[in-house]
C-alpha positions as CSV (number, residue, x, y, z in Angstrom):
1,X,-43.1,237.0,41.2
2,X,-40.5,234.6,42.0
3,X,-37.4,236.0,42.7
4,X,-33.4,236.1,44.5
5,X,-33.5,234.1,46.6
6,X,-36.1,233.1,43.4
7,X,-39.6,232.3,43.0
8,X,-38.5,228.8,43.4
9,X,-36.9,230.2,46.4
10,X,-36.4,227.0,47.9
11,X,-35.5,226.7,51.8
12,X,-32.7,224.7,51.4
13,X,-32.0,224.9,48.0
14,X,-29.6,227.9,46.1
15,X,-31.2,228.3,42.1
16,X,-28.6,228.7,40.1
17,X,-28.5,230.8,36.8
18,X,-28.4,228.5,33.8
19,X,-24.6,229.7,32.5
20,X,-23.4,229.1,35.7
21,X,-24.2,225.0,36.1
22,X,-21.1,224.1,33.8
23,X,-19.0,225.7,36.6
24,X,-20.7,224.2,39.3
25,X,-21.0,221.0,38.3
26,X,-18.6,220.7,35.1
27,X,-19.6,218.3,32.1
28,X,-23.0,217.1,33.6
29,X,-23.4,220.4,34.0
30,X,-23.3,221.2,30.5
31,X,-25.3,218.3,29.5
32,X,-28.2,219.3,31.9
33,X,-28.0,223.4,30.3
34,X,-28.6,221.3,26.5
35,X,-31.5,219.2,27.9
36,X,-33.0,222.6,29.5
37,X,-32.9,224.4,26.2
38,X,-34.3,221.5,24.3
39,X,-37.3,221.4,26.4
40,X,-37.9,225.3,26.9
41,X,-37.7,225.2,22.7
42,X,-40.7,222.1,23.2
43,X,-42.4,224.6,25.4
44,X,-42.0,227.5,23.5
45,X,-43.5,225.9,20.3
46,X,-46.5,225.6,22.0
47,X,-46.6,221.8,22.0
48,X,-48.5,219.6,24.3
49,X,-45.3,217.4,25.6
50,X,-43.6,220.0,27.8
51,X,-40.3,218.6,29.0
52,X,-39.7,221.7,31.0
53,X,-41.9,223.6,33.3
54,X,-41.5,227.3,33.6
55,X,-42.3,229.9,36.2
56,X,-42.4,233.7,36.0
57,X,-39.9,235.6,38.3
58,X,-41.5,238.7,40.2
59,X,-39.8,240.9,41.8
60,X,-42.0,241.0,45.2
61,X,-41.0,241.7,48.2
62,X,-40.9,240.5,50.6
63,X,-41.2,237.0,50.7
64,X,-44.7,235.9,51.9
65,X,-45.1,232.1,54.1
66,X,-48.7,231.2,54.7
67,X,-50.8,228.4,55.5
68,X,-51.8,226.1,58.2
69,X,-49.4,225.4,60.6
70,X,-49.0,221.0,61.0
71,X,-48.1,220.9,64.3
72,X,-50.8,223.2,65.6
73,X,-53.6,223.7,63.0
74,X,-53.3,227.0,63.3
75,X,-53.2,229.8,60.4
76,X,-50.0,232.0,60.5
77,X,-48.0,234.6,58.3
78,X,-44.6,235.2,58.1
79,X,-41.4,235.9,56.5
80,X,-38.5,233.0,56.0
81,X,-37.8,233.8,59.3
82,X,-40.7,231.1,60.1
83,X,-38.1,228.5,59.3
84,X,-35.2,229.4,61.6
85,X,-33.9,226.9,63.4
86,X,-33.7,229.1,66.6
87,X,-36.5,231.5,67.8
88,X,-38.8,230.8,64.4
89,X,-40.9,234.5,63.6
90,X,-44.6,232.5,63.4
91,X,-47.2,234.7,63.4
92,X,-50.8,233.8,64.4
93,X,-51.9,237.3,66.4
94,X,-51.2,240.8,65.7
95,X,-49.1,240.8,68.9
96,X,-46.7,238.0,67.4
97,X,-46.3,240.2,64.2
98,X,-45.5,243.5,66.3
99,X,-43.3,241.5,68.5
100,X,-41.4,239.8,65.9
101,X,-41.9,242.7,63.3
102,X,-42.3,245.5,64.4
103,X,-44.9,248.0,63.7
104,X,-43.5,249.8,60.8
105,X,-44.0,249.1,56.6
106,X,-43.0,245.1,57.1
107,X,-44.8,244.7,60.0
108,X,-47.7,246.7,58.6
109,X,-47.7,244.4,55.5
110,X,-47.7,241.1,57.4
111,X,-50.6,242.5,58.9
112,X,-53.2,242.4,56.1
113,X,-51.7,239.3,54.9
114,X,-52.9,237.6,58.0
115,X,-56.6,239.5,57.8
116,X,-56.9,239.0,54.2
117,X,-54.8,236.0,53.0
118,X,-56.6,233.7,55.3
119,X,-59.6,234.2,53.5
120,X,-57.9,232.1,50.5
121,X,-58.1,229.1,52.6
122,X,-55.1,227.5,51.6
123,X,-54.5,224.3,52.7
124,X,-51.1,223.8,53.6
125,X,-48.1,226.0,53.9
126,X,-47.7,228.3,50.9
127,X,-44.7,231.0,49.8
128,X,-45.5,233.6,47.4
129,X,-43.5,237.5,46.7
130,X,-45.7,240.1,47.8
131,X,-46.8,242.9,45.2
132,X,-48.6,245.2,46.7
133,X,-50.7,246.0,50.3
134,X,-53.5,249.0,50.3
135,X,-52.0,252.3,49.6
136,X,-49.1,250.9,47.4
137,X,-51.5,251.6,44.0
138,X,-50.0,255.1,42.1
139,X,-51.9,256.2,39.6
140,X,-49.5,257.1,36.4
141,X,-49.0,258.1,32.6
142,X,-47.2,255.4,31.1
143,X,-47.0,255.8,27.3
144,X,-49.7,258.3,26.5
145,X,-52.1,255.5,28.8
146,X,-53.5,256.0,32.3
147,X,-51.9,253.1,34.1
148,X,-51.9,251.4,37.6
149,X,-48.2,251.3,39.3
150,X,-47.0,249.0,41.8
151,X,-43.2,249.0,42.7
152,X,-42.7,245.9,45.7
153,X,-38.7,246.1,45.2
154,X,-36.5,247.6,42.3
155,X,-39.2,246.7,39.0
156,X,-42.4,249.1,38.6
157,X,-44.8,247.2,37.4
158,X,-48.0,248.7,35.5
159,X,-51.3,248.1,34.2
160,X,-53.5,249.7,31.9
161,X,-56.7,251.4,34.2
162,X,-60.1,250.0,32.2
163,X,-58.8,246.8,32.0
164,X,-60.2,243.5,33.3
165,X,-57.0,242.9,35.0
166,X,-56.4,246.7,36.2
167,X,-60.1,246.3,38.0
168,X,-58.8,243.0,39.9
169,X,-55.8,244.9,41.0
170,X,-57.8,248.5,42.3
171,X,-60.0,246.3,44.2
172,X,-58.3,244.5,46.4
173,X,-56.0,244.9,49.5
174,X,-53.1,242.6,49.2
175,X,-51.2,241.3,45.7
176,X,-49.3,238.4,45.8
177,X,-47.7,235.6,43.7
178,X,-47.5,232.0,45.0
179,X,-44.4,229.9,43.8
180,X,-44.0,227.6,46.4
181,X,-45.3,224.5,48.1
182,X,-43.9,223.0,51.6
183,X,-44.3,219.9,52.1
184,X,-44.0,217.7,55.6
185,X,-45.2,216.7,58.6
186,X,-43.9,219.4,60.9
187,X,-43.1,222.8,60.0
188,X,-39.7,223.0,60.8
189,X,-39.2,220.2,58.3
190,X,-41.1,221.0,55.5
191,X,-39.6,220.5,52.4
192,X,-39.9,223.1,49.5
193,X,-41.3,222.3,46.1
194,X,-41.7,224.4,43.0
195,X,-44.7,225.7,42.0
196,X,-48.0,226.7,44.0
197,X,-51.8,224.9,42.9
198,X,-53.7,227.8,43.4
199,X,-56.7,226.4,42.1
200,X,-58.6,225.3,45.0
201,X,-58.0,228.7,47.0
202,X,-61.1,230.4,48.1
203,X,-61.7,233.1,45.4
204,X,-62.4,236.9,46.9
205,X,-62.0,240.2,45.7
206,X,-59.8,241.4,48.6
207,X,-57.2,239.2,47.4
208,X,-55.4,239.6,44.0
209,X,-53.5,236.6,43.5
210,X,-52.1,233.7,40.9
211,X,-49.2,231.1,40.6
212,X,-45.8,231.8,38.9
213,X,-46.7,229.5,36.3
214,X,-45.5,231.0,32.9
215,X,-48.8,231.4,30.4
216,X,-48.6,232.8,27.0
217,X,-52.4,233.6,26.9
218,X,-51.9,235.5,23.6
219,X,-49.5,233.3,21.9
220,X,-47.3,235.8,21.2
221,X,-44.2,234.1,22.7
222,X,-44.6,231.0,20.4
223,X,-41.9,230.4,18.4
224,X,-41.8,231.1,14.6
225,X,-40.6,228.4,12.3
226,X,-37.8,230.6,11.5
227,X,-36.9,230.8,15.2
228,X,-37.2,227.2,16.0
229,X,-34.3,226.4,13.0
230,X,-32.4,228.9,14.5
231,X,-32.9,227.6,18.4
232,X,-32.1,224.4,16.9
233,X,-29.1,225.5,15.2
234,X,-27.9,227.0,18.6
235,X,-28.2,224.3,20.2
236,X,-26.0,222.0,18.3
237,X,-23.2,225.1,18.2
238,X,-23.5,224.4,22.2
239,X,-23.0,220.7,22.0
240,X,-20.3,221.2,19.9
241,X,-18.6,223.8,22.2
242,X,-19.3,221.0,24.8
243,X,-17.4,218.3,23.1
244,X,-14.6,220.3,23.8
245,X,-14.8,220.5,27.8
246,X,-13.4,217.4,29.2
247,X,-15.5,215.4,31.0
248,X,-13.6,215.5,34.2
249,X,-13.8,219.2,34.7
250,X,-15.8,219.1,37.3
251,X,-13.2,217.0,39.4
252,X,-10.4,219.3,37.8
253,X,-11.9,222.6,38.8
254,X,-12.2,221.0,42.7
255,X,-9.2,220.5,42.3
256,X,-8.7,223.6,44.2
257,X,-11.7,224.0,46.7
258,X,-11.5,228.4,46.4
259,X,-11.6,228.6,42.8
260,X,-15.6,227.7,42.4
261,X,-16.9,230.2,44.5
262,X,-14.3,232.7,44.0
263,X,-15.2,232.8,40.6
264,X,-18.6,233.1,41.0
265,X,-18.4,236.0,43.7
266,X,-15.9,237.3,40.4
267,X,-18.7,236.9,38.2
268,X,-20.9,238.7,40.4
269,X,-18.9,241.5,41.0
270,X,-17.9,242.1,36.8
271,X,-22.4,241.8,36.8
272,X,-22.3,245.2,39.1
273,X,-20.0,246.8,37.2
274,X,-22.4,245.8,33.8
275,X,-19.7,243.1,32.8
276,X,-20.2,239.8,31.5
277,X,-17.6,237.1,30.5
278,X,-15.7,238.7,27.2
279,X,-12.5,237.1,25.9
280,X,-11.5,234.0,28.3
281,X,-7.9,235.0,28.7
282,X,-9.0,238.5,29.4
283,X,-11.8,237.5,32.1
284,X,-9.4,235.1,33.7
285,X,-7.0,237.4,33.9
286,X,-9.5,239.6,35.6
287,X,-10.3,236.8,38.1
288,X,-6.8,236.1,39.4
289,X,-6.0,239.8,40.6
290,X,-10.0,239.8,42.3
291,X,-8.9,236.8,43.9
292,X,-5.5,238.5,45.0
293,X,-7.5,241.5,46.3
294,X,-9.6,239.4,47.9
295,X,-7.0,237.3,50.2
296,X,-5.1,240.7,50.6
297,X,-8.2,241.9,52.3
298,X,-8.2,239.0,54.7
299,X,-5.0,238.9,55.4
300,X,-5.0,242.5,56.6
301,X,-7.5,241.8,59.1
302,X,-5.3,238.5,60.6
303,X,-3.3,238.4,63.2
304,X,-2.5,234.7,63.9
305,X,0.5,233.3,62.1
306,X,-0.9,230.2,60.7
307,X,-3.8,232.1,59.3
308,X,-1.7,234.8,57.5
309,X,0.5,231.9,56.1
310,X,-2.5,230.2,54.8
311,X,-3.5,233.2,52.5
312,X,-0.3,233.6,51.6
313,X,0.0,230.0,50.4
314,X,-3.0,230.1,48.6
315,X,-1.9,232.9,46.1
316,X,1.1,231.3,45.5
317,X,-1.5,228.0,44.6
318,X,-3.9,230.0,42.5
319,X,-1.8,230.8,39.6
320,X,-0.5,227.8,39.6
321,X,-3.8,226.0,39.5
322,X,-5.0,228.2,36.6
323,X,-2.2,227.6,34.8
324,X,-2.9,223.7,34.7
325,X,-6.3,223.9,33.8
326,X,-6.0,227.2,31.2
327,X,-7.1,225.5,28.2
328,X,-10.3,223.2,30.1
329,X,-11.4,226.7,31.4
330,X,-11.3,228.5,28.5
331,X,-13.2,225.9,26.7
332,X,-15.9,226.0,29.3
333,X,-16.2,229.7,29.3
334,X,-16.9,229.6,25.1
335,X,-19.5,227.2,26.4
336,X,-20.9,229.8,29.5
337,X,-21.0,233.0,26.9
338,X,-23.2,230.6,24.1
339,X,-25.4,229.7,27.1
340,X,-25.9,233.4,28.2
341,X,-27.0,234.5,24.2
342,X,-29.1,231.5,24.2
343,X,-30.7,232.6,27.4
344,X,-30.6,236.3,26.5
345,X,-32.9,234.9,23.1
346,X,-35.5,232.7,25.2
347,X,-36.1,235.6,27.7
348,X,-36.4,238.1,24.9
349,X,-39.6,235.9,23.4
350,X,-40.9,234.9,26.9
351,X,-41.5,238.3,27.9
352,X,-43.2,239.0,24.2
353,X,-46.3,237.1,26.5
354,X,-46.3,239.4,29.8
355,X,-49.5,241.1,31.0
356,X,-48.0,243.6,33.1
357,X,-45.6,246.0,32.3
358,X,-42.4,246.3,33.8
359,X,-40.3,249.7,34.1
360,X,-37.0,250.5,35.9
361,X,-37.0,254.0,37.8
362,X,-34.2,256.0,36.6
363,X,-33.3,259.7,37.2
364,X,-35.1,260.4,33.9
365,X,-38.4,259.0,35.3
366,X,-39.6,255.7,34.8
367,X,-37.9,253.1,31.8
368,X,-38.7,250.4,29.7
369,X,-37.0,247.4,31.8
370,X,-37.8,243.2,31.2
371,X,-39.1,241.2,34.0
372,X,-37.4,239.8,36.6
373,X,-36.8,236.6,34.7
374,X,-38.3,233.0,34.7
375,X,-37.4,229.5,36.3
376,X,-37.1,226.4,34.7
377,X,-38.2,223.1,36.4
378,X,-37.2,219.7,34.6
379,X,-38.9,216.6,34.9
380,X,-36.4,215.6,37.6
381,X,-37.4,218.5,40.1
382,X,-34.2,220.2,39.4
383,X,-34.4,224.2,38.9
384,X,-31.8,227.0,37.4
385,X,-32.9,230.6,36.5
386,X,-33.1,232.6,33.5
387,X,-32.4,236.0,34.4
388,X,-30.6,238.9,32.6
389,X,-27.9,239.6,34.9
390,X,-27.1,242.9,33.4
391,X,-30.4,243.8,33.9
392,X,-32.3,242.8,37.1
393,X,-29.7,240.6,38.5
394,X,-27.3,244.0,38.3
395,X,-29.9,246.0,40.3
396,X,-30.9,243.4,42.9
397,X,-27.0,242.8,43.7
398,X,-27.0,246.7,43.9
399,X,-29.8,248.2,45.7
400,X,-30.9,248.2,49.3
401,X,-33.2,246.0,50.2
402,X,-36.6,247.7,51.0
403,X,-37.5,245.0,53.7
404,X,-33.8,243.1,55.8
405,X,-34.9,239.6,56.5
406,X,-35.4,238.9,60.3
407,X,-32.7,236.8,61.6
């Protein structure tokens, strides 16, 4: 579905997981994860007046541009690669595929997306995550249940055979999910927008497709009145943990231009070890050795004076930077580990409303795992993602990549 880059995997835009706004961009930060959780518990209790639009994340691969190319007319396929701003990878021909592909599984791929997405006639230019091409169906027991398998990147997804929805899939030749609209007057410009109006495509069985859009068809995700007291309850233990983050810590944390995305390459590296933020003191504890390791690596590949007294300088800074903003940080961390229960909760009763099952391969066969995760859109355009980093985040920072984009 969506997906990392995300299913509102914008161009030019990095989605950013809910917890980690606060960091990014301090206070308003904060403010913006309380608005997002008031209007996902709207959503979620099934009223009309959604304040927040959601979007499924699939894990497809790879990413899938289509549509009708505005400075030519002409239908293409492609990767991302479509947007590079040297050498862009359009394809219009089976040539331009093999010559900017290959022939292999990608190329192979891009292939019946050009013969069979262009029956679609989409409009526009288009980016969806690939689930499937022809031969990619296995047949499984999943539970007892004769089930359809698809795996597109780390996630197994599977249906139940005899099923409406198992029929759609068996039939055609390509799967895909659209969550993304470009927008402009030449290619190279386009804009991306979340979301993907898949309602005026050309209907055909060759093709099994749909937007990201989250739908509880069922009902089964809606909240209980018991859960919306507790949401609600939640939510005011996050504005209180919020009154206690200055409302400068954005400008404090800048105050030293490594610390941001040091610590959330820290972060990243504590998810592929199955860590999460525990005790604040502990976790920045952590962080200042990783960042020690880390300009200790650098320098050991420097050879240039000034350079190596640079990094050298700069752990001599960090302490002392942490030091000065201890008691800020630690009260935005209390804030980032409420946010990640509060997210944990939401995705729990989102993916109560899934059609398709998802399982992790393991070396015990094929496990129970959640979905990739879901994106939330605000009135305002502005995006983050919901994603259990433990989880799918974990694997996706850890696994090879089935298709390496084309530079």
């Amino acid at each position: 579905m969506l997906i990392e880059d995300i299913l509102n995997e914008f161009k030019r835009t990095h989605l950013e997981h809910i917890e980690d706004i606060v960091l990014t961009d301090g206070y308003a930060g904060g403010e913006a994860v309380i608005n997002y959780f008031r209007g996902l518990l709207v959503t979620l209790q099934g009223t009309s007046a959604e304040s927040v639009k959601v979007s499924v994340k699939w894990d497809g691969a790879p990413a899938i541009v289509c549509g009708v190319n505005p400075d030519n007319g002409r239908w293409f396929v492609g990767t991302k690669s479509v947007f590079n701003k040297t050498e862009p990878k359009i394809n219009y021909t089976k040539a331009d595929i093999a010559r900017n592909h290959g022939t292999e599984d990608l190329g192979q791929k891009l292939l019946k997306c050009l013969v069979h997405l262009k029956k679609l006639n989409i409009q526009g230019v288009v980016q969806g995550d690939l689930l499937f091409t022809e031969g990619d169906l296995t047949p499984q027991n999943i539970g007892g249940k004769p089930s359809i398998t698809f795996t597109p990147n780390t996630i197994t997804y599977a249906v139940e055979q005899g099923t409406e929805l198992a029929k759609q899939i068996e039939q055609a030749e390509v799967g895909i999910i659209f969550h993304t609209t470009y927008v402009g007057e030449r290619l190279a410009d386009m804009e991306a927008q979340a979301g993907a109006d898949v309602g005026s495509f050309t209907q055909t069985p060759d093709v099994f497709y749909d937007n990201a859009s989250y739908k509880d068809v069922s009902g089964s995700a809606k909240f209980t009145r018991d859960e919306t007291a507790y949401f609600m309850g939640q939510i005011d233990n996050l504005e209180k943990l919020l009154s206690a983050v200055p409302r400068n810590l954005g400008d404090m944390l800048r105050g030293n231009q490594d610390f941001v995305p040091y610590f959330q390459m820290y972060i990243n590296d504590q998810v592929k070890q199955g860590n999460l933020p525990g005790r604040a003191p502990d976790f920045i504890k952590g962080f200042q050795q990783f960042y020690v390791n880390r300009m200790q690596q650098q320098i050991a590949g420097l050879k240039a004076q000034k350079a190596l007294a640079l990094r050298q300088d700069k752990m001599k800074q960090m302490p002392q930077f942490l030091n000065r903003v201890q008691r800020p940080l630690q009260a935005m961390l209390n804030f980032y580990k409420q946010t990640q229960s509060m997210k944990a909760f939401i995705i729990k009763k989102m993916n109560q409303a899934m059609q398709i099952g998802s399982f992790a391969q393991t070396d015990n066969g094929l496990e129970v795992t959640e979905p990739e995760g879901f994106v939330a859109v605000d009135k305002q355009g502005g995006a983050v993602k919901l994603v259990d980093r433990l989880g799918f985040s974990r694997r996706n920072l850890t696994v090879i990549n089935k298709f390496k984009p084309t530079k």
